[in-house]
C-alpha positions as CSV (number, residue, x, y, z in Angstrom):
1,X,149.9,73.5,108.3
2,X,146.6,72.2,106.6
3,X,145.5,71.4,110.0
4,X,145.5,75.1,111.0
5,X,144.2,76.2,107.5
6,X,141.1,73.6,108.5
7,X,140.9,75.1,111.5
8,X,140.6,78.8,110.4
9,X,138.2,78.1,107.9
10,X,136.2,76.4,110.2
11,X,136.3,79.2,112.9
12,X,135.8,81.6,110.0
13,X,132.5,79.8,108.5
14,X,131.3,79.4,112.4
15,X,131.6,83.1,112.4
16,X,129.9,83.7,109.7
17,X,126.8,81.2,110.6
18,X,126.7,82.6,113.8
19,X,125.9,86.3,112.2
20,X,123.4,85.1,109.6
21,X,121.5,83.0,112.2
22,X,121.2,86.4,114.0
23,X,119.5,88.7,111.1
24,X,117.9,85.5,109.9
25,X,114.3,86.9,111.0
26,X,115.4,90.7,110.1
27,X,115.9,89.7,106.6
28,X,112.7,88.0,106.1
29,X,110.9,91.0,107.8
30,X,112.9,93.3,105.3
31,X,112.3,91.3,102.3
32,X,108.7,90.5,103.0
33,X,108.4,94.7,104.0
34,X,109.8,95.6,101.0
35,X,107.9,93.0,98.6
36,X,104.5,94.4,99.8
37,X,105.5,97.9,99.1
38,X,106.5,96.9,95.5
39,X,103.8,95.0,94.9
40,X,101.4,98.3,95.4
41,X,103.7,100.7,94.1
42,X,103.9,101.2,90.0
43,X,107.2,101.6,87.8
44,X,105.5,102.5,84.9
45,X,105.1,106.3,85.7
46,X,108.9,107.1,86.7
47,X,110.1,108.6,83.6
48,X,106.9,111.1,83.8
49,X,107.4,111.7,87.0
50,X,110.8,112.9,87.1
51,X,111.3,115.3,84.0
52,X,114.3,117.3,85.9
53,X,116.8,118.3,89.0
54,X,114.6,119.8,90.8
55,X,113.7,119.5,95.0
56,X,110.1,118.1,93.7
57,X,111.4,115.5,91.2
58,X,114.2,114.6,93.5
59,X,111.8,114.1,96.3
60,X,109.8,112.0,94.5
61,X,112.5,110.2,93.4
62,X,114.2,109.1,96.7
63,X,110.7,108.1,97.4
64,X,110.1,105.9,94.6
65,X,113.6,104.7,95.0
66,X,112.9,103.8,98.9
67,X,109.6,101.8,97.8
68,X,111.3,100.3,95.0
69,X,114.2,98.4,97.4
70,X,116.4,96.7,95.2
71,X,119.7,94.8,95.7
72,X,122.3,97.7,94.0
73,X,122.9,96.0,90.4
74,X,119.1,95.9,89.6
75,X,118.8,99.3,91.1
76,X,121.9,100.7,89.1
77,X,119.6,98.8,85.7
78,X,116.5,100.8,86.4
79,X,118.0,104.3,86.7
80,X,119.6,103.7,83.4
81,X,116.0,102.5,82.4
82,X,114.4,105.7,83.8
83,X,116.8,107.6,82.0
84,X,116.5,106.0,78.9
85,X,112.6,106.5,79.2
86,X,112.8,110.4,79.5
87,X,113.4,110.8,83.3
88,X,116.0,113.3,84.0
89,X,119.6,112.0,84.8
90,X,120.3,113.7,88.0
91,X,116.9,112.2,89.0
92,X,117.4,109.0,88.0
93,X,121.2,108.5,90.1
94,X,118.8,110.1,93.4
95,X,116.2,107.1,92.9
96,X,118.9,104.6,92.5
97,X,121.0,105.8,95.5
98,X,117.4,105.8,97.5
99,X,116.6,102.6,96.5
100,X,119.5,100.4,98.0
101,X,120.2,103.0,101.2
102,X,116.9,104.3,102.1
103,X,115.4,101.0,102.8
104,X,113.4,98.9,105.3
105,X,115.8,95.6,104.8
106,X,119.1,97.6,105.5
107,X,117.8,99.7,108.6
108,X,116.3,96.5,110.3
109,X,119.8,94.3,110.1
110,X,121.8,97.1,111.1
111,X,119.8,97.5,113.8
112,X,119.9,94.0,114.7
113,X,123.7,93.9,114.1
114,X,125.1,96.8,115.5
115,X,122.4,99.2,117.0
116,X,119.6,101.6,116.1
117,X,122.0,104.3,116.3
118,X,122.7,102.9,113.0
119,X,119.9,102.7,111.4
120,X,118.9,106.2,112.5
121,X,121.7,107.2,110.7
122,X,121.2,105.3,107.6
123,X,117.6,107.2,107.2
124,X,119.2,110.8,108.0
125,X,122.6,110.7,106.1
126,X,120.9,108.8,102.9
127,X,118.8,112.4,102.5
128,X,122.2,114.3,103.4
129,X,124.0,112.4,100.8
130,X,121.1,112.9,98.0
131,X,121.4,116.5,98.6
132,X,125.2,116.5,98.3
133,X,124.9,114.2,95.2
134,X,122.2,116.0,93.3
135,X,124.4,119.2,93.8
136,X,127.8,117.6,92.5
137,X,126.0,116.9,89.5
138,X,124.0,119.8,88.7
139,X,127.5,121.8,88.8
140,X,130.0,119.1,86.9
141,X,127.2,117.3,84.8
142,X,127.1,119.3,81.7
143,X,124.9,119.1,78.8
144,X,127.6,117.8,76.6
145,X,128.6,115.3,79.4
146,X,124.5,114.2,79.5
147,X,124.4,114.1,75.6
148,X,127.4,111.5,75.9
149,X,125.8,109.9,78.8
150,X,122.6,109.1,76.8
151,X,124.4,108.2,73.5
152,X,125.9,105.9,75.4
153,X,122.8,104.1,77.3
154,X,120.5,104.1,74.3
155,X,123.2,101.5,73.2
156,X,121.4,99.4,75.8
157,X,124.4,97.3,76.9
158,X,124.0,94.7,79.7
159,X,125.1,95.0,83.3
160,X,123.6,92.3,85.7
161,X,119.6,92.3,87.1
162,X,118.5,93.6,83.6
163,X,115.3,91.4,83.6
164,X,115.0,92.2,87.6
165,X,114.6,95.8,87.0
166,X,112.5,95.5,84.2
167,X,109.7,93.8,85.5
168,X,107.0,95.4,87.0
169,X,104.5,93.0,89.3
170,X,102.7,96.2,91.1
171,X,99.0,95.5,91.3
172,X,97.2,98.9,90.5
173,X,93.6,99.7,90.0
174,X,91.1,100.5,93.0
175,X,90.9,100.2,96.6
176,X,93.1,101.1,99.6
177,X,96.9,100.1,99.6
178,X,96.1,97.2,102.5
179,X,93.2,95.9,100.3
180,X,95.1,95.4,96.9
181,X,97.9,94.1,99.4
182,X,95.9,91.0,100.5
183,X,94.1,90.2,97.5
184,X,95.1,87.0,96.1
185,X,96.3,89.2,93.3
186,X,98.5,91.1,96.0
187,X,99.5,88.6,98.0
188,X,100.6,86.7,94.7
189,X,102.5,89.5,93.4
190,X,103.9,90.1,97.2
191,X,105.6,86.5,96.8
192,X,107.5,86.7,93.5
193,X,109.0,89.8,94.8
194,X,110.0,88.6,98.1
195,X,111.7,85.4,96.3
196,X,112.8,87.4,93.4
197,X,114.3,90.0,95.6
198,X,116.0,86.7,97.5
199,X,117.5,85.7,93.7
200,X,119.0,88.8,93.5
201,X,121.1,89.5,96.6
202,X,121.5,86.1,98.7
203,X,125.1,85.7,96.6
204,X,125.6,89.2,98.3
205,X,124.8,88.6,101.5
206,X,126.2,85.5,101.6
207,X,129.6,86.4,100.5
208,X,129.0,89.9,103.0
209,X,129.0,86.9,105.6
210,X,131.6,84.9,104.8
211,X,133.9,88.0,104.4
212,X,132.8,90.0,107.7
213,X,133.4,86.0,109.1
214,X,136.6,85.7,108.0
215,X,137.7,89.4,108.9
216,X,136.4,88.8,112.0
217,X,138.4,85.4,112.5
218,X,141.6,86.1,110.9
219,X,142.5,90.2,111.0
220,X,143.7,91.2,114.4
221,X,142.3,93.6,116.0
222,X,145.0,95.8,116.4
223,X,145.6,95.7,112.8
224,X,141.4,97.8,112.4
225,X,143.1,100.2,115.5
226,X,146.0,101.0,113.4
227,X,144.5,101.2,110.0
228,X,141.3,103.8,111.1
229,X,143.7,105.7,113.7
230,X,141.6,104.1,116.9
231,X,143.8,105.9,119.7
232,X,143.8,109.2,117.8
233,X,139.8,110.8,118.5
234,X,140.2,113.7,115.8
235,X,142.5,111.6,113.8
236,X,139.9,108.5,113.6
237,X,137.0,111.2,112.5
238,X,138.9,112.6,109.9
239,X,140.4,109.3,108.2
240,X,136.9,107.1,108.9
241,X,134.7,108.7,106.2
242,X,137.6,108.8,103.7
243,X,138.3,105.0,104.2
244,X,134.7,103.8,104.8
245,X,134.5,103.6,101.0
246,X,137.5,102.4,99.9
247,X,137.0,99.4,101.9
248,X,133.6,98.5,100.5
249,X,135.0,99.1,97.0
250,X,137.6,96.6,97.2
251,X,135.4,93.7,98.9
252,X,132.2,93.9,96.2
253,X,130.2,93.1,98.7
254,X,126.6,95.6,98.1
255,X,123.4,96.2,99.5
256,X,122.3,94.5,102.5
257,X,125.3,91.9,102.1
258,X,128.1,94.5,103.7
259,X,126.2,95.1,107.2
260,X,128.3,92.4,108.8
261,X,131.2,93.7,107.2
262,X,130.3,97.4,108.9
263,X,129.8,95.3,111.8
264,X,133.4,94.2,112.2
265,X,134.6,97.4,110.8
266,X,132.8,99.2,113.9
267,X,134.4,96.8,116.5
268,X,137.5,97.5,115.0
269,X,137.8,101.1,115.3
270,X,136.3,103.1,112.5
271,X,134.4,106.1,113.6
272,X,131.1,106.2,113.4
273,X,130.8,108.8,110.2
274,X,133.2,106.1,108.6
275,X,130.6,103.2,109.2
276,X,127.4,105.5,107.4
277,X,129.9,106.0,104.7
278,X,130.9,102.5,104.3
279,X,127.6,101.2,104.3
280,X,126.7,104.0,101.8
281,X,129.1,102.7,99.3
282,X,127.4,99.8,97.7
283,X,127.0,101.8,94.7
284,X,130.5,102.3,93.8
285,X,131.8,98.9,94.1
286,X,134.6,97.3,91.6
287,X,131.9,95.4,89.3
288,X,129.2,98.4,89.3
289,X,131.6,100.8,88.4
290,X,132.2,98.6,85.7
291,X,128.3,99.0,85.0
292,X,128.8,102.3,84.6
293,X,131.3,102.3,82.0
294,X,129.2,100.1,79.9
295,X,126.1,102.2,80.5
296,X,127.4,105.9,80.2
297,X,130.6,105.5,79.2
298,X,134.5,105.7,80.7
299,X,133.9,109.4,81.2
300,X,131.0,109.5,82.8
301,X,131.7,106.5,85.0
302,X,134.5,108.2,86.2
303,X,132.7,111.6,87.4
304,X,130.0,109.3,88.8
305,X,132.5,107.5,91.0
306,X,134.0,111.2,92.2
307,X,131.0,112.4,92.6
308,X,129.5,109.5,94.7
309,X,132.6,109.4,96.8
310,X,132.4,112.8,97.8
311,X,129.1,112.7,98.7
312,X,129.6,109.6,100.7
313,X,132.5,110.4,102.5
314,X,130.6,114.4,103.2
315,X,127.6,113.0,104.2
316,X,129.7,110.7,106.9
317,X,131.2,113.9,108.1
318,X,128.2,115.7,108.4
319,X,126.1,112.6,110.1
320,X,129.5,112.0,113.0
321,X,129.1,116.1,113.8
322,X,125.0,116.2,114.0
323,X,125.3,112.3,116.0
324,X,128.4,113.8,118.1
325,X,126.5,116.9,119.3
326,X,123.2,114.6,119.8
327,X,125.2,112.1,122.0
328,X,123.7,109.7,119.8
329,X,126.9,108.4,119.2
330,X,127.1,104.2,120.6
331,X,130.3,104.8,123.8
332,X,130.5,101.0,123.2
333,X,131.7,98.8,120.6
334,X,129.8,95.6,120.5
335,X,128.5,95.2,117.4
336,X,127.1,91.3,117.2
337,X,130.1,89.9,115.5
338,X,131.3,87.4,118.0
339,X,131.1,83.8,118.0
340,X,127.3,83.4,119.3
341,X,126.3,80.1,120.3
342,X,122.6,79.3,118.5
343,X,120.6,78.9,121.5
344,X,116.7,78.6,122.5
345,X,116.2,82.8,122.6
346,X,113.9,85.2,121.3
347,X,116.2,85.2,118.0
348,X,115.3,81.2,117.2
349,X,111.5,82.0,118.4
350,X,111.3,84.8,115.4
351,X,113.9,82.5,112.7
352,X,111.0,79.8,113.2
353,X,108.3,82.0,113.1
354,X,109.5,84.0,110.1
355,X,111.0,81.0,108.1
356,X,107.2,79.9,107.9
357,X,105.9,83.0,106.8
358,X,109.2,82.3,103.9
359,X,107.7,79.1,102.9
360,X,104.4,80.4,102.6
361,X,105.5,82.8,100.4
362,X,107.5,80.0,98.5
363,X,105.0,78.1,98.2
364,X,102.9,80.9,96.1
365,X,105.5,81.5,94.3
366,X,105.6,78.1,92.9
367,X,102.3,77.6,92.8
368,X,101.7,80.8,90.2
369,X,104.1,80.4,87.3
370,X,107.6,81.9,89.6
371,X,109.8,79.9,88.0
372,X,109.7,80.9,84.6
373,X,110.1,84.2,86.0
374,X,112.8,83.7,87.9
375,X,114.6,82.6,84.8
376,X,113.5,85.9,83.2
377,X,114.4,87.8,85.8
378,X,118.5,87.6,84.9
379,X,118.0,87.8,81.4
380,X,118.7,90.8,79.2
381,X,115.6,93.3,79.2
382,X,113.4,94.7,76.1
383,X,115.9,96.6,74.2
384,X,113.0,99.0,73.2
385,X,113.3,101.8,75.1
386,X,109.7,103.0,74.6
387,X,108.7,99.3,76.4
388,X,107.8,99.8,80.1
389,X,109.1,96.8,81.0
390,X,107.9,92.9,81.2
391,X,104.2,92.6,81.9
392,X,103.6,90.1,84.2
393,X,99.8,88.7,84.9
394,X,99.6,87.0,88.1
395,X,97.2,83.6,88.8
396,X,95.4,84.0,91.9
């Protein structure tokens, strides 16, 4: 008995190595993408810039929120922060959904892992589901409900990330975007956010691993057939987007961590709608759904998880139609969940190169104070809600 509980482990963990040796390189490509955006993009401004619901402010929004990658709980932390700092509600959830599914990392592994189609996907239903999400809450979120929703987060209870979303590292001033990028100030800045981002979401993607490894391992597959209707083409449509989320709320796996989970879920029979749902669902996980109750209240947190899970599930349904009449739908399932071997490929030439790039950036980030800021980085933020946040002056 302990001999085949060995055994399963093993084959599960092998699994699960297999998978990360494979995005490896993608998530070192994200991570470094995203931290050079961040470091030339300001926080500061948000509140200004988003005084209400409307397309402009919601536009610029999903923007900031697609420069501002962030793993979900420190993403969930600064739209209460842009809130509490004037910026309209409705806004605030549209840069927060934007900033964990609009973004470089999460389009580059599931590409990697299960095929461009994917990613493709990611960057037109994460618009869709803004749309459908801004719209939910414009007709249910009344002023009384946003009155009690503010009450409530000028309390300024912790979640997690707190000190993550607070800080701002950007590097403004003059010059072009590419200069202030490679100046020692730039590239500096550049590596706290790429190890800081790192901090934030490796327990995620970790666990996303281990979990996709063991599913993968241990559920057969006619158990994934069964469960998203496989055999049945309308029935499978139907039931994918509607079980897509429930799924990713009961593993608490978020941001980039529950692409191998999609992964398995794809080879297992889940239409494609139900994948872009499922993948769309970080932000309504057990523990930040807890968040939400601490930062708005049990009321709110309730009509924020109906309100996201519609919108999820819709915008799945609307992304299988418009990828169904495209033919852009993948006839094959072979997402890369099986049992790779690490050989001498093109995968081990980019791991190597991009692991030194990593300890380049590593090394920065020691060398110019990162450490005490990685230990502020999980620690409660300014309870001031007139502060913009932790100042940070970089050595170069």
């Amino acid at each position: 008995m302990v001999h085949h509980v060995g055994i399963a482990l093993l084959h599960a963990m092998l699994f699960a190595l297999s998978m990360g040796w494979d995005i490896l390189w993608a998530l070192i490509l994200g991570f470094l993408l995203s931290g050079v955006v961040q470091a030339v993009v300001t926080k500061g401004e948000m509140g200004r810039l988003l005084p209400d619901a409307g397309p402009r402010s919601i536009l610029i929004a999903s923007g900031l929120g697609a420069a501002s990658s962030s793993c979900s709980y420190a993403a969930v932390a600064l739209a209460r922060s842009i809130f509490r700092k004037g910026g309209n509600f409705t806004a605030a959830m549209a840069f927060q959904f934007a900033s964990t599914n609009l973004v470089l990392e999460l389009g580059i592994i599931l590409a990697v892992l299960i095929g461009w189609q994917f990613t493709l996907a990611e960057f037109v239903g994460g618009p869709i589901m803004i749309v459908l999400m801004v719209a939910l809450l414009r007709r249910f979120m009344t002023d009384r409900r946003l009155a009690a929703a503010r009450d409530q987060a000028e309390r300024g209870r912790q979640g997690r990330m707190e000190g993550h979303a607070a800080m701002d590292m950007s590097v403004g001033g003059e010059g072009s975007v590419w200069s202030r990028a490679i100046s020692p100030k730039g590239f500096t800045a550049i590596s706290h956010f790429f190890v800081m981002d790192w901090a934030s979401v490796w327990t995620d993607i970790a666990l996303g691993l281990l979990i996709a490894g063991a599913l993968g391992a241990w559920v057969p597959h006619h158990f994934w057939q069964t469960l998203f209707l496989a055999h049945d083409r309308v029935g499978s449509v139907l039931v994918g987007p509607l079980i897509g989320p429930l799924v990713a709320i009961i593993s608490f796996v978020c941001s980039v961590g529950n692409v191998p989970l999609a992964a398995v879920l794809w080879n297992g029979g889940i239409s494609f709608g139900g994948v872009v749902a499922f993948i769309f669902a970080d932000l309504i996980i057990l523990p930040i759904l807890d968040i939400y109750r601490k930062y708005y209240g049990w009321r709110i947190a309730g009509l924020l998880f109906l309100v996201f899970y519609a919108a999820m599930a819709l915008a799945g349904y609307v992304v299988e139609l418009l990828f169904g009449v495209s033919g852009l739908i993948p006839a094959k399932r072979h997402a890369t969940v099986a049992m790779a071997s690490i050989s001498w490929n093109y995968t081990s030439v980019l791991n190597i190169v991009f692991l030194a790039i990593a300890a380049m950036l590593i090394w920065r980030f020691m060398r110019t104070g990162g450490p005490d800021m990685l230990r502020m980085m999980a620690a409660p933020a300014p309870t001031n809600a007139g502060s913009d946040g932790h100042a940070h002056h970089h050595h170069s």
